[in-house]
C-alpha positions in Angstrom: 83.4 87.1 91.4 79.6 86.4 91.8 80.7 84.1 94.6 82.7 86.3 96.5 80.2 89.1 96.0 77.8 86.8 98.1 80.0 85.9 101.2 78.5 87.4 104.4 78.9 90.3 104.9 80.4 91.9 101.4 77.0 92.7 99.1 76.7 95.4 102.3 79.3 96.8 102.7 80.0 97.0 98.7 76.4 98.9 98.7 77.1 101.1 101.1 80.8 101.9 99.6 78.6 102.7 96.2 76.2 104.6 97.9 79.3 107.0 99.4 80.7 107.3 95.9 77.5 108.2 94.6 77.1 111.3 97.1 80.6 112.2 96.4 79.9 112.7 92.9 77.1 114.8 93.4 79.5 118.0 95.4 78.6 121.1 93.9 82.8 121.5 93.6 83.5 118.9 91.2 80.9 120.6 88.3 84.0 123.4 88.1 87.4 121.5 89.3 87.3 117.9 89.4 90.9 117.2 87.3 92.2 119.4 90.6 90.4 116.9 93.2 91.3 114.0 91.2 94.9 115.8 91.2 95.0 116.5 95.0 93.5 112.7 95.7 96.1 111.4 93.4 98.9 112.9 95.5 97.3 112.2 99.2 96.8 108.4 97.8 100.5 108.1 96.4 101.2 109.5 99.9 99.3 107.0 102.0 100.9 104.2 99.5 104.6 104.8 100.4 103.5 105.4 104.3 102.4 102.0 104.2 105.8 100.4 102.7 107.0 102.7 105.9 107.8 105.8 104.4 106.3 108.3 105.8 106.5 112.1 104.6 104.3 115.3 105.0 101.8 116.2 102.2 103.4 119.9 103.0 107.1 118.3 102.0 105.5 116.7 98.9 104.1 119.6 97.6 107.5 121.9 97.8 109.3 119.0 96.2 111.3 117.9 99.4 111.2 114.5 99.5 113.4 112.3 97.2 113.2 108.7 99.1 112.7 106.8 95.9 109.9 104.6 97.1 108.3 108.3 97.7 109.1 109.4 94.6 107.9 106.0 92.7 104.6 105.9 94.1 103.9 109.2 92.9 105.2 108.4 89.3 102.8 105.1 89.7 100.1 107.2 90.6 100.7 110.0 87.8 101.1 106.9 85.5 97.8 105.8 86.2 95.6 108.5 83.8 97.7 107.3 80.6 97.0 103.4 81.6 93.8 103.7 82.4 92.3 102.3 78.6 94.7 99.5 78.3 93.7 98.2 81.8 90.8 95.8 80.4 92.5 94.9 77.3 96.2 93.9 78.2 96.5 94.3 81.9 100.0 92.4 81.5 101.5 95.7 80.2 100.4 97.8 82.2 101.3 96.1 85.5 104.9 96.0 83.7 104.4 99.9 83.5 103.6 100.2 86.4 106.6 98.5 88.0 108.9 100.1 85.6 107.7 103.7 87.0 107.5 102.6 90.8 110.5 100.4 91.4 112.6 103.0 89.8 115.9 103.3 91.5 115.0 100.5 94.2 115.4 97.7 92.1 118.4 96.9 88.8 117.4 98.4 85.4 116.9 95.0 84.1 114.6 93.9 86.3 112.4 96.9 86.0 108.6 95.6 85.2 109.5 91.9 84.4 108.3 89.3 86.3 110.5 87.9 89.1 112.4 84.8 88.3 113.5 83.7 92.5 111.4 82.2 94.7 111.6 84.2 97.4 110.3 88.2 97.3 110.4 90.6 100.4 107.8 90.4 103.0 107.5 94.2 104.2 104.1 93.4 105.6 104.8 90.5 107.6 102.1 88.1 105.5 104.5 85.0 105.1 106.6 83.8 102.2 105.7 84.8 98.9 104.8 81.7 96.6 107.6 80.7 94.0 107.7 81.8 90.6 106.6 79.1 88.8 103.1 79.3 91.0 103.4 83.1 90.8 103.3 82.9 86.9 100.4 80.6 87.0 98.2 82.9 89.1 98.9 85.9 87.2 97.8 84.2 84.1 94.5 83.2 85.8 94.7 86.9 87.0 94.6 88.5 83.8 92.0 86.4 82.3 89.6 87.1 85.1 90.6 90.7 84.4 90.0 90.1 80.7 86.5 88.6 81.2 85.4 89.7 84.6 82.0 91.0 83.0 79.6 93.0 85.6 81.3 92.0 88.5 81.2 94.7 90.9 84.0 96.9 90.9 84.8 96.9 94.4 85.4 92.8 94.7 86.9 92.7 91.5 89.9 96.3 92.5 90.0 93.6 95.6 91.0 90.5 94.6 93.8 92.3 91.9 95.0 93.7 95.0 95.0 91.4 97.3 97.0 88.6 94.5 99.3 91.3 93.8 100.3 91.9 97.5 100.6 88.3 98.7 102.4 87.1 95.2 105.0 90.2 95.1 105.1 89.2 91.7 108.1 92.1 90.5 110.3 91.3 94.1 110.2 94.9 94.3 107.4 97.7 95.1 104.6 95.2 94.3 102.6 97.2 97.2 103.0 100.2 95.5 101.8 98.3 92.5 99.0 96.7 93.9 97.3 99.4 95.2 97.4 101.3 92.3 96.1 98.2 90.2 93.4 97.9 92.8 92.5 102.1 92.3 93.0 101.5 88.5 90.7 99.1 88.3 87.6 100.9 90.6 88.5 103.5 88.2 88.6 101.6 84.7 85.5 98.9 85.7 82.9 102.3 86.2 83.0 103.0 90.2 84.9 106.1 90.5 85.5 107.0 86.6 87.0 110.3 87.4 89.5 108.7 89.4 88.6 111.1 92.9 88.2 108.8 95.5 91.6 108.9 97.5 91.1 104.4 98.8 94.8 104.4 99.4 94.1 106.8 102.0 91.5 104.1 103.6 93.4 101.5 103.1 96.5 102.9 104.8 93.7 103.9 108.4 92.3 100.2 108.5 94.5 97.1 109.6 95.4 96.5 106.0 98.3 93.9 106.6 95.5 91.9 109.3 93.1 91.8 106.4 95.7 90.7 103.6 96.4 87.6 105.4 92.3 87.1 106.3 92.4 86.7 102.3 95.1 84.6 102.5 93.2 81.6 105.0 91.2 81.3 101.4 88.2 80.9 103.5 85.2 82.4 102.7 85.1 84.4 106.0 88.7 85.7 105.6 88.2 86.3 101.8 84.8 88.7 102.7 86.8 90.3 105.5 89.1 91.3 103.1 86.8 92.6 100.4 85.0 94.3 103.2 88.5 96.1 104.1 88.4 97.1 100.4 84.7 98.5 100.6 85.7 100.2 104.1 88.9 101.9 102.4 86.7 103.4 99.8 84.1 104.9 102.0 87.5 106.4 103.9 88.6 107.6 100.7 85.4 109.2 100.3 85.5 110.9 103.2 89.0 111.9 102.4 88.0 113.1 99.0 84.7 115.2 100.3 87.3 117.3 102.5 89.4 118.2 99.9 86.2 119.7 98.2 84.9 121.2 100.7 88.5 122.9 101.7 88.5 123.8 97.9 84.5 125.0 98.1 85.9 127.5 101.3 88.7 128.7 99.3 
């Protein structure tokens, strides 16, 4: 993590992405109703998650309960799911992504399969990144991802919610909804490693206004330009999550 945190470009933007956080934190609206911010960000973020797997719906539909496209529907039970996660994250980050799964791929993938690990060789490419790597590899990066999970010290938040992300996307490790998953490991983990600890800042929102699929497979050259383009995405998504997250305040703060 130290490493990446040192590629050009990504101490920056990280800063700046901190620094935005930081401001956020101090709105006058979020000393009386920050559970309803975090609430409202939760939603526009499980929102901008789907949209991205190419299901697109209106924030108006989602809030009269009018959508039931089940990738709709599972990233907002991922994205409620998240709260009740959130102190098992650190300590057995294997569950949890099997949660996770389980909540998300509900309907879209067989009962049996739900939250365990995918035992083909192939997995969907919905983002156009290239094939996903076979299970046996899969397994062996996940295991390496959990122990940097399990040990990842003071590594800034905002590389580390990055790389979960990013090996969650490109190893599809469930064959089903690991986008869904992935992003909300990666806002689980800004959440659960001390960036955002109330959980307000709406990143899938960022994520979905930037060219996320162009900077998943910068991460995927494995260079150290490519990997810092990606973390920069990451740092970029949460200032736009920010900003996303101030104008619900301030819409809140006009009443």
């Amino acid at each position: 993590m130290a490493v990446i945190a040192r590629f050009p470009g990504v101490s920056e933007a990280v800063d700046e992405a901190r620094q935005a956080v930081d401001r956020l934190y101090r709105h006058r609206v979020l000393r009386r109703a920050s559970p309803a911010v975090s609430t409202e960000s939760s939603l526009r973020g499980a929102r901008a998650s789907a949209a991205i797997e190419g299901a697109d719906v209106s924030l108006d539909a989602l809030r009269r309960d009018e959508v039931h496209d089940p990738l709709v529907q599972g990233a907002l039970r991922a994205s409620a799911e998240m709260g009740r996660l959130g102190p098992t994250w650190r300590k057995a980050p294997r569950q949890v992504l099997a949660r996770l799964h389980t909540v998300a791929a509900a309907g879209l993938a067989e009962e049996d399969a739900l939250g365990r690990p995918r035992t083909e060789d192939t997995a969907p490419d919905p983002l156009g990144l290239g094939p996903a790597p076979g299970a046996a590899e899969t397994a062996t990066r996940m295991d390496a991802l959990f122990r940097l999970l399990e040990g990842a010290g003071k590594a800034p938040a905002i590389v580390l919610a990055a790389v979960v992300h990013a090996e969650l996307a490109v190893l599809r490790p469930f064959g089903t909804c690991d986008g869904v998953v992935a992003r909300s490991a990666g806002r689980l983990t800004l959440v659960e490693y001390g960036l955002d600890p109330k959980s307000l800042v709406a990143v899938e929102v960022g994520h979905r206004e930037l060219p996320y699929a162009e900077a998943l497979r910068a991460y995927l050259s494995g260079t150290p330009e490519g990997v810092g383009q990606w973390v920069q995405h990451c740092a970029s998504a949460v200032s736009l999550g920010v900003r996303e997250t101030a104008a619900i305040c301030e819409a809140m703060q006009r009443g």
